[in-house]
C-alpha positions, -999 to +999 in steps of 0.1 A: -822+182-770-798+212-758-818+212-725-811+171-722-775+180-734-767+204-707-787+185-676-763+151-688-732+181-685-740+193-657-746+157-643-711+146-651-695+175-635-714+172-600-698+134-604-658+149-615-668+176-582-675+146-560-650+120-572-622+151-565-635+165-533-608+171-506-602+145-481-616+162-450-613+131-424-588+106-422-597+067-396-572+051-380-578+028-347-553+003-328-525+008-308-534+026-270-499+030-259-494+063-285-529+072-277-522+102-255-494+117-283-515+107-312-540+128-297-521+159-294-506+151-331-539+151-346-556+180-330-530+199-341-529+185-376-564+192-380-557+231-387-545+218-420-582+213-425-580+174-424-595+159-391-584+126-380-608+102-356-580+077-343-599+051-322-578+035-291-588-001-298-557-021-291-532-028-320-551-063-326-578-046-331-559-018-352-547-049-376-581-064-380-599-033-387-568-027-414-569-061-426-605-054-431-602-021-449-627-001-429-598+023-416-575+044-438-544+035-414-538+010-384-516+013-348-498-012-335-468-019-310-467-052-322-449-059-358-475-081-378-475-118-381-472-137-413-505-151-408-520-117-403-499-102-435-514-133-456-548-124-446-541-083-457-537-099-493-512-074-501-479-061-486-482-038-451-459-014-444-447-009-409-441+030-406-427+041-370-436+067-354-420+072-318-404+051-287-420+040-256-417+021-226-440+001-209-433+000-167-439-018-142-462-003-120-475-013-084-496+001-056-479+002-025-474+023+001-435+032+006-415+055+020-411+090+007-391+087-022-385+051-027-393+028-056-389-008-060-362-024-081-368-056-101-349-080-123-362-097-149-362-134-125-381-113-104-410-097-129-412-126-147-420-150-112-445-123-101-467-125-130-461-163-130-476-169-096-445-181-082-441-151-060-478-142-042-466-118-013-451-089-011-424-090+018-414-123+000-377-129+008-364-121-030-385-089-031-367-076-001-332-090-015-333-066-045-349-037-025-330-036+012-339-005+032-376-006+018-401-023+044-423-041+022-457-051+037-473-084+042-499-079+014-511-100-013-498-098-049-529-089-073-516-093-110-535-070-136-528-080-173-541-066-204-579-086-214-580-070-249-557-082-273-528-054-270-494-042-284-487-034-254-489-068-235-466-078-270-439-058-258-446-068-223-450-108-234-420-102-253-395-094-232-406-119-208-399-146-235-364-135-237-355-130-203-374-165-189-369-200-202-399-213-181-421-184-191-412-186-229-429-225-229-456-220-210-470-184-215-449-169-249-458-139-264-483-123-280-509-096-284-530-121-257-516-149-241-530-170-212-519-158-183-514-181-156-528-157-127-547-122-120-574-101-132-576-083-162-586-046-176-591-036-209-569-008-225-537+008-211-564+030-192-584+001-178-546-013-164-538+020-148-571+025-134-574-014-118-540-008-102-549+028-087-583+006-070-564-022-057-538-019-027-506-044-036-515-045-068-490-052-098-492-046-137-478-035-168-486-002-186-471+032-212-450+051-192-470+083-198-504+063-183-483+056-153-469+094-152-503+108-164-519+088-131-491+093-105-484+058-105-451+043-093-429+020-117-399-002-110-364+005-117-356-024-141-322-043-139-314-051-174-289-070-193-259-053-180-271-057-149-279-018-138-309-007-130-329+016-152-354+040-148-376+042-179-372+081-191-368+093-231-332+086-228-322+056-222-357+042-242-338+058-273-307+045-260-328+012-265-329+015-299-290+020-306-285-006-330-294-012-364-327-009-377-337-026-407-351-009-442-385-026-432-381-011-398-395-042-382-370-045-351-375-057-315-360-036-290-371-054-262-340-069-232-315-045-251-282-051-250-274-015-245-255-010-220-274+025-201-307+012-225-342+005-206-349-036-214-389-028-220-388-006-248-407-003-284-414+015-314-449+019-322-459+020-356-482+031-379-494+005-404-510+011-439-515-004-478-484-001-498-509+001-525-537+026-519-559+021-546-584-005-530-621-002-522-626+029-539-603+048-521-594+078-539-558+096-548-570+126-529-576+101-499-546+079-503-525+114-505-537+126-478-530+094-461-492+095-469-493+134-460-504+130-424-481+098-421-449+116-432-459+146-409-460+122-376-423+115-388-412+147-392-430+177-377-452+160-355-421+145-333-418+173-318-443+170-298-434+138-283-407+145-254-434+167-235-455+136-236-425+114-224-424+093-256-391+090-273-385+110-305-375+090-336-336+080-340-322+095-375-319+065-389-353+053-379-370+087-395-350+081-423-358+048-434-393+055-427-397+085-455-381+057-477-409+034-470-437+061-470-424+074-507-428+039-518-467+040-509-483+039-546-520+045-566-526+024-594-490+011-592-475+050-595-457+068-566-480+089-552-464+130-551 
């Protein structure tokens, strides 16, 4: 009876021992436009002994594969829907984690030193089909002194569904009546001409291959693949050059407690008009398919450190650090993260 006693003891502890192992990995997947600094943040988080395997999906992706509670945290550059927070079945939270921009970049041959500059008329009738050449007259208008060659326009949109084609979408919606009915925005949208490539990477990598081509990609892709961007005009009317400054200078305006905020055709005056926090999304209430405290804490650890420690790491990676009051309201919404209903500590 002892013997039965002690092997039902010993049973029940190897259960406790299990049930309150250490989190040792941590899944996330979405976004692809942080890829390249949530890569660096999580190698070096992983020498405090918790590995996390982020996949670059797309932030659609990252949402579904939240929604569907196969990944302990999401990425996304595109705030949730209300259609896509019904189908979660339980409130989201929207954690920022840095600023980017997303460029326009183009293969063409120019002289030393020179770079196109583009309104928004201009972007938004390129990637409408309205302008297919490109010597076209309003091309050489905005850029005189540049001798623009007599090559064909090949468009190169995101085919996955994308954050970063919200942001691009986005903007375009504001800045162009005619785009805004027929196109709109969205994580994929039909677009009315060109090829597409999957990932930020596929983008970069299509427009590298093709002579006169045109798309839309993360600043650090385009830097990363010595790619050259536009100068964008934006609101004001300058023209910008997409750099950590004026992306934070972007986000110069109030951001709400939820932090869900478009930053997109800014109305800052020295601000770049394609700009965007990317965020981290997550339960506000951990405890759901078995998950447990250990893994939700360790969950809320990492998070908070992306906000704090882990920014520092983002201006050598040309992705804007986190404004005060952006960092700030973001501990707020991370310390409201609960287990069971309690605050998790």
């Amino acid at each position: 009876m002892l013997k039965k006693i002690a092997v039902i003891a010993l049973s029940i502890g190897m259960g406790i021992s299990a049930l309150s192992a250490q989190t040792k990995e941590l899944l996330g997947a979405g976004a692809t436009f942080p890829q390249p600094l949530y890569s660096k943040i999580f190698q070096e988080y992983s020498k405090k002994g918790v590995n996390v395997n982020y996949q670059a999906i797309g932030s659609g992706g990252g949402i579904n594969q939240l929604i569907a509670k196969t990944t302990d945290f999401g990425g996304t550059d595109a705030i949730m829907s209300s259609e896509e927070e019904s189908k979660a079945g339980a409130p989201i939270l929207h954690i920022p984690t840095c600023l980017g921009a997303v460029v326009v970049s183009y293969n063409l041959q120019l002289g030393a030193n020179q770079r196109l500059k583009m309104s928004s008329a201009l972007i938004s009738d390129i990637f409408l089909g309205k302008i297919v050449v490109w010597n076209d007259k309003r091309i050489a208008a905005e850029n005189p002194g540049i001798k623009l060659p007599a090559l064909p326009i090949t468009v190169v949109y995101r085919s996955d569904g994308s954050g970063t084609t919200y942001i691009f979408t986005e903007y375009l919606a504001k800045v162009s009546t005619v785009w805004d009915k027929t196109v709109g925005n969205g994580k994929s949208v039909k677009w009315p001409i060109g090829i597409g490539a999957k990932g930020n990477p596929g983008v970069a990598g299509t427009i590298n291959q093709t002579p006169g081509a045109i798309g839309y990609v993360e600043l650090i892709y385009a830097l990363s693949n010595k790619m050259p961007y536009a100068l964008v005009k934006n609101k004001t009317g300058k023209y910008i050059n997409p750099d950590m400054k004026t992306v934070s200078l972007a986000a110069a305006k109030g951001i709400p407690a939820n932090t869900k905020v478009s930053l997109t055709n800014t109305d800052s005056k020295d601000g770049y008009p394609i700009s965007s926090f990317t965020w981290i999304i997550l339960y506000k209430e951990q405890n759901y398919n078995g998950r447990s405290l250990d893994q939700a804490k360790k969950t809320v650890e990492l998070i908070k450190w992306m906000v704090t420690s882990g920014q520092n790491f983002a201006p050598s990676l040309h992705y804007a650090k986190l404004p005060k009051d952006a960092q700030t309201k973001a501990l707020a919404l991370l310390n409201s993260v609960t287990f069971n209903g309690k605050p998790i500590k």
